[in-house]
VOPAGU-2260 file (C-alpha; in pm, 1 decimal, decimal comma):
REM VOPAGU-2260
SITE   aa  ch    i         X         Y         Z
SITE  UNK   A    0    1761,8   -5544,9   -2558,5
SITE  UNK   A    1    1604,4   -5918,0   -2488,8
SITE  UNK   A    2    1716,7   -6046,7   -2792,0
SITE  UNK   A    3    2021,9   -5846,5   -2767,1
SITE  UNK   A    4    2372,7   -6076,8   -2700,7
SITE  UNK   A    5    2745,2   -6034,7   -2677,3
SITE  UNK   A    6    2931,9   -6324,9   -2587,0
SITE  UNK   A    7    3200,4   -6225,2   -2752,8
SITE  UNK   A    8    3138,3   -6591,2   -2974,8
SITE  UNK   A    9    3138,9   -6802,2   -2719,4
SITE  UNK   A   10    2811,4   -7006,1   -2665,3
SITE  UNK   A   11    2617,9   -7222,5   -2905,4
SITE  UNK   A   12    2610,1   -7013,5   -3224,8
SITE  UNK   A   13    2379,6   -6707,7   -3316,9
SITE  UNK   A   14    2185,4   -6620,9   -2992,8
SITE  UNK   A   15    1845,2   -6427,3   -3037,9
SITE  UNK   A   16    1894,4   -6169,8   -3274,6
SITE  UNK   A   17    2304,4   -6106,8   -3214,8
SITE  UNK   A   18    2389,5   -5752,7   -3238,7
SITE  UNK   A   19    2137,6   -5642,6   -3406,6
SITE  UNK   A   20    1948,6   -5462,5   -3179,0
SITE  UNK   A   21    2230,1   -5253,8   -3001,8
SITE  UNK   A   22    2282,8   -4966,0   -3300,5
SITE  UNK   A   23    1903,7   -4940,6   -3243,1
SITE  UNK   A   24    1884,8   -4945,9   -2834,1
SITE  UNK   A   25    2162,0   -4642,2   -2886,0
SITE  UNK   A   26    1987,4   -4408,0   -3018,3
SITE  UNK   A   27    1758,3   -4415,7   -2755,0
SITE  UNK   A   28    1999,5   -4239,8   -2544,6
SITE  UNK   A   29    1973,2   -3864,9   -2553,2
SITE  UNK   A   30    2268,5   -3681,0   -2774,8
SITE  UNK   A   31    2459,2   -3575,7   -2454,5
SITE  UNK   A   32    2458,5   -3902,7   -2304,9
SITE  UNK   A   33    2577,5   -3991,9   -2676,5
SITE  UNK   A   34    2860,7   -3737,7   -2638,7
SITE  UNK   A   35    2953,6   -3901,2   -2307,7
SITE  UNK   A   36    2934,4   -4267,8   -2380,4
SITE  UNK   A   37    3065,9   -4407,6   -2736,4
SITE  UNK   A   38    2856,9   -4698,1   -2938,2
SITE  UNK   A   39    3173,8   -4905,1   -2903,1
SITE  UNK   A   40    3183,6   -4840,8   -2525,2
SITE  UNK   A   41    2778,3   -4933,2   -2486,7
SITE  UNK   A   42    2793,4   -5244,7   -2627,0
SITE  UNK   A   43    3071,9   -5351,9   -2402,4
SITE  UNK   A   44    2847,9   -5284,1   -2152,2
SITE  UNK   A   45    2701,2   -5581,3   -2254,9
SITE  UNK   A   46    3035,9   -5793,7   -2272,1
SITE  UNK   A   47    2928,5   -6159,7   -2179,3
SITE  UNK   A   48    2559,5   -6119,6   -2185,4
SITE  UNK   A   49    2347,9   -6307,9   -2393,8
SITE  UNK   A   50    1985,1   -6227,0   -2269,3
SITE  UNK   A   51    1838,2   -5997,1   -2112,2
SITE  UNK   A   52    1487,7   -6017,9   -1905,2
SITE  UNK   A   53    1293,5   -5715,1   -1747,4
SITE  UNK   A   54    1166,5   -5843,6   -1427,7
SITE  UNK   A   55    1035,1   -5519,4   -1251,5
SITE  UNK   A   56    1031,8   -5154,9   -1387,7
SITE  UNK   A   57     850,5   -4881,2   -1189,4
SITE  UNK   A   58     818,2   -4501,3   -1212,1
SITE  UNK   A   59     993,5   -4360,6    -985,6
SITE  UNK   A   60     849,5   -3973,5    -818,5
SITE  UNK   A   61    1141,3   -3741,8    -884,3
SITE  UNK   A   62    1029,0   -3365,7    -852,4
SITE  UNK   A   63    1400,9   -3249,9    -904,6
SITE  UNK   A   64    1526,2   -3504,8   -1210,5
SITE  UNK   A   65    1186,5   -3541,0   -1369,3
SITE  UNK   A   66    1093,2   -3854,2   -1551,9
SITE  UNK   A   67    1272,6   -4138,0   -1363,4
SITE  UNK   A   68    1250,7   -4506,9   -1364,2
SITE  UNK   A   69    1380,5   -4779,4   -1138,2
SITE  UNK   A   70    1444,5   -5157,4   -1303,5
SITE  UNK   A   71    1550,5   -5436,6   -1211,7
SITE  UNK   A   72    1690,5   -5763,0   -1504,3
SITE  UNK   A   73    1783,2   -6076,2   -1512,4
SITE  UNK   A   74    2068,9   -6140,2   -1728,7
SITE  UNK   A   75    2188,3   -6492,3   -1893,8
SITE  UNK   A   76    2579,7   -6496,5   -1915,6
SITE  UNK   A   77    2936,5   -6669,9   -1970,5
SITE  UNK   A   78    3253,6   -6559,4   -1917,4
SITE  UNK   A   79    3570,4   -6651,9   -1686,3
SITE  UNK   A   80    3632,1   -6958,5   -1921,7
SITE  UNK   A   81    3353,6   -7138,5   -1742,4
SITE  UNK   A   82    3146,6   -7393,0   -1963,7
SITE  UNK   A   83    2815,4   -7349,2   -1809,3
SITE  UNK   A   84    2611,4   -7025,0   -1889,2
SITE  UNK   A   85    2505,3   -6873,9   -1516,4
SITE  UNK   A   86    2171,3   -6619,0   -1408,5
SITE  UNK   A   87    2269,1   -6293,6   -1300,2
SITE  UNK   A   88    2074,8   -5966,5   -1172,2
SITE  UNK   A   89    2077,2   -5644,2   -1168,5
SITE  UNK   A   90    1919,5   -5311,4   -1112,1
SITE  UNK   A   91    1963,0   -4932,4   -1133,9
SITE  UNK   A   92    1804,7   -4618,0   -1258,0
SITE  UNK   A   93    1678,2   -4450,9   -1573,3
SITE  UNK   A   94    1629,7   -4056,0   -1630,8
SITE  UNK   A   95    1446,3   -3944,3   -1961,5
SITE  UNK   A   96    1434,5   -3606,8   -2133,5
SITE  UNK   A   97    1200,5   -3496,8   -2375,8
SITE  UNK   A   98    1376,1   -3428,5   -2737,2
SITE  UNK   A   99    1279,1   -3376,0   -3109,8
SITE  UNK   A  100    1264,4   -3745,5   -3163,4
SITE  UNK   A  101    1073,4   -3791,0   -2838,1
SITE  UNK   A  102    1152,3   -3909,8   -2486,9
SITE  UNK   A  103    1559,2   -4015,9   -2467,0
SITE  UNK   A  104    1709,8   -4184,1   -2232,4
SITE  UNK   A  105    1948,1   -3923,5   -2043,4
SITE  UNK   A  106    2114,9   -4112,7   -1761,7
SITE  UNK   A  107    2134,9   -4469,2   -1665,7
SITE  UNK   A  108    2276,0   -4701,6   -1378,4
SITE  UNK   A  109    2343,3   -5034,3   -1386,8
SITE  UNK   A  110    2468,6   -5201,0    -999,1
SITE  UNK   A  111    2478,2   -5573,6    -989,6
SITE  UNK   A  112    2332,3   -5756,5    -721,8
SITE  UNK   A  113    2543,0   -5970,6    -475,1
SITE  UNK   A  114    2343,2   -6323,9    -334,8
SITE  UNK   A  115    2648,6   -6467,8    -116,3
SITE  UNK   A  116    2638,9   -6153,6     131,7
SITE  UNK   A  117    2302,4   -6046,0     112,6
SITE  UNK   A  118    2058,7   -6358,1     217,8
SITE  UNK   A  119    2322,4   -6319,1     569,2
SITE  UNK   A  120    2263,3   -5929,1     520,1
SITE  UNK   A  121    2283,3   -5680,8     802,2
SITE  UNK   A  122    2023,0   -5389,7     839,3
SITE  UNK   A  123    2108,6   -5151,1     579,9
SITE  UNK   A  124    1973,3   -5453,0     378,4
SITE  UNK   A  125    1631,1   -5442,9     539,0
SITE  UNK   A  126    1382,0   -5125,0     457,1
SITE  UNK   A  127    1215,6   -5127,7     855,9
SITE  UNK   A  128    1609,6   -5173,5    1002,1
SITE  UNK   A  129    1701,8   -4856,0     726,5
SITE  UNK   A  130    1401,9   -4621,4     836,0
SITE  UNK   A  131    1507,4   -4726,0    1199,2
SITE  UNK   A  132    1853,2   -4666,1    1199,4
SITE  UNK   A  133    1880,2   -4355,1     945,1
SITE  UNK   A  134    1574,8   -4120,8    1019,4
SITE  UNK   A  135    1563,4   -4284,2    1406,6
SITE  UNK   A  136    1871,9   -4314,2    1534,5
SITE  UNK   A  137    2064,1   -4101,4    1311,2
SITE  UNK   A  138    1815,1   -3789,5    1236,6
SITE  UNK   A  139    1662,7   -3868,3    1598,2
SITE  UNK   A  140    1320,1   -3780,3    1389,5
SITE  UNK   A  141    1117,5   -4048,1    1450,7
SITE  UNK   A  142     820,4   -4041,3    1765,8
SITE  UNK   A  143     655,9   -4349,7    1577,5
SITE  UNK   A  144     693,1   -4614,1    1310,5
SITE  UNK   A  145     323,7   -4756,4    1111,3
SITE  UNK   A  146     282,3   -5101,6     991,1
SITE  UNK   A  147     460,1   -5126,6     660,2
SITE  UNK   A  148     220,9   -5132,8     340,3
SITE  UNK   A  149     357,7   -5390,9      54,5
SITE  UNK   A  150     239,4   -5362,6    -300,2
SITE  UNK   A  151     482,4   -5627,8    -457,2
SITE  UNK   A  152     788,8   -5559,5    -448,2
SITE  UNK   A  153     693,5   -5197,7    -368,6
SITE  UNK   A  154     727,1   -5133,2      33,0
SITE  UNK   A  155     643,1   -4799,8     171,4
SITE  UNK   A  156     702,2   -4758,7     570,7
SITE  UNK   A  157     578,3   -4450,2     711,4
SITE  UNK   A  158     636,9   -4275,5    1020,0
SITE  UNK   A  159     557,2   -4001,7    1246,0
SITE  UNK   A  160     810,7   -3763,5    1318,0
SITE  UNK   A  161     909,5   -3559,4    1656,5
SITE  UNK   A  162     818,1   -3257,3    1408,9
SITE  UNK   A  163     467,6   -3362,7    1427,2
SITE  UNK   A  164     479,0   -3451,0    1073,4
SITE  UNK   A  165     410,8   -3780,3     853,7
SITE  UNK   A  166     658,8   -3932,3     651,0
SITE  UNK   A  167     684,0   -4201,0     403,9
SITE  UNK   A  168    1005,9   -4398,7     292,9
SITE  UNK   A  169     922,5   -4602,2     -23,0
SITE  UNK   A  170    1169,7   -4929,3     -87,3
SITE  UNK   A  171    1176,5   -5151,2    -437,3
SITE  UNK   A  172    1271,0   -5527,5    -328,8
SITE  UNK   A  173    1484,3   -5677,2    -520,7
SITE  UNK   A  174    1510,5   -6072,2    -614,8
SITE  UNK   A  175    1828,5   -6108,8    -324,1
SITE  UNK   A  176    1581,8   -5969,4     -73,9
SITE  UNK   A  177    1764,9   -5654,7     -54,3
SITE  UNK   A  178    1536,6   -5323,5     -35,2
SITE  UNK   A  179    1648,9   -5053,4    -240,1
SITE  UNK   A  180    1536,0   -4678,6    -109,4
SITE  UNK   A  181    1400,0   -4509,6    -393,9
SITE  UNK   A  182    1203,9   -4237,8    -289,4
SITE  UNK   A  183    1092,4   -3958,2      27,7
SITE  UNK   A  184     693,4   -3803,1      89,6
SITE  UNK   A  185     675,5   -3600,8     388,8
SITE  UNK   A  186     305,9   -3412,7     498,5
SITE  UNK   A  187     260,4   -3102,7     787,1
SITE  UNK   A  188     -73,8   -3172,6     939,3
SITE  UNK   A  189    -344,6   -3161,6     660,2
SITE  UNK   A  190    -141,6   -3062,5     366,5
SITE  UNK   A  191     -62,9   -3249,0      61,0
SITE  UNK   A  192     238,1   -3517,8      65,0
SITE  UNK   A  193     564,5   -3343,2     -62,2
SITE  UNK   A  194     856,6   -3497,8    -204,2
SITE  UNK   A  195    1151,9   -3422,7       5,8
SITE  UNK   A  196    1558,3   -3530,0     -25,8
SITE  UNK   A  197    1719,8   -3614,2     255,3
SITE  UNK   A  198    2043,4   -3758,5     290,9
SITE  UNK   A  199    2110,7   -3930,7     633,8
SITE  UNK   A  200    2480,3   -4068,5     511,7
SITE  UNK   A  201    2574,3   -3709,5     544,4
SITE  UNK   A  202    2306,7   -3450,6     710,1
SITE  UNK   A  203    1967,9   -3486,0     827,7
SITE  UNK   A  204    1872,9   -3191,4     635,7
SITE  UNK   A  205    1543,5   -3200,4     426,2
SITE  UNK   A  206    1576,6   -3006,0      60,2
């Protein structure tokens, strides 16, 4: 989808390789995501886009959903009758499924990132301020917090809980600073680290 643009014909003439490669990028998505989401409706998706960069991409663990990605773009655009093309970002989730043809894609998000808010953002912004507040404050869990361990834009905080067991809170950064939860480890004395799925917006229950 680089090459891949839909300005709609405004710009400078034939950009990359026009809409060519959206009939192809389609039928990478799984037949019931087909069923759910026309061709016409996925390439306006793309309304006002006319370049698309992957800037991060990561597996993501996900014991319950399977084979899961994070990503994060960078998107050149135009629209709102401005003259100027402007940079925009954004990042989400991808969920494959294994099919005849191969690996499809079965679910996808797409959020775009805000830069006037978030370089004044408040702690649900920050990953340290999230583990604090949520599993801390909130889930009254935490005895003690270990020095954060950052693998580029990676960030995994872990903790000690009142439970007397370990846990681990993995963040992706994205380019507006903002750190993005994306996954939950916890590990009972000497055993192995299990994914767990808790949800501290509504109970402090582990599944």
């Amino acid at each position: 989808m680089r090459e891949a643009e839909n300005m709609g014909g405004r710009g400078c003439g034939t950009i990359g390789q026009a809409k060519l490669p959206f009939p192809i990028a389609y039928n990478f998505l799984s037949q019931e995501y087909q069923s759910k989401l026309s061709y016409t409706e996925y390439v306006h998706l793309f309304s006002g886009i006319g370049h698309t960069s992957l800037i991060k991409l990561c597996r993501v663990p996900d014991r319950k959903r399977g084979i899961r990605f994070f990503y994060e773009i960078e998107t050149i655009e135009g629209a709102g009758g401005k003259k100027a093309e402007y940079f925009g970002y954004a990042y989400g989730f991808i969920s494959l499924i294994k099919e005849q043809e191969g690996f499809q894609i079965s679910e996808m998000s797409r959020i775009e990132e805000d830069f006037l808010c978030a370089p004044y953002h408040g702690w649900d912004h920050d990953g340290e301020a999230v583990v604090e507040v949520k599993y801390g404050h909130w889930c009254h869990l935490i005895e003690h917090i270990y020095p954060t361990i950052r693998n580029e834009y990676i960030k995994s905080i872990y903790f000690h809980g009142k439970d007397e067991a370990d846990y681990c809170i993995i963040f992706a950064e994205l380019t507006n600073g903002t750190d993005i939860e994306i996954a939950q480890f916890r590990k009972a004395g000497n055993a192995e680290w299990k994914q767990v799925y808790m949800k501290p917006e509504e109970e402090c229950v582990m599944d």
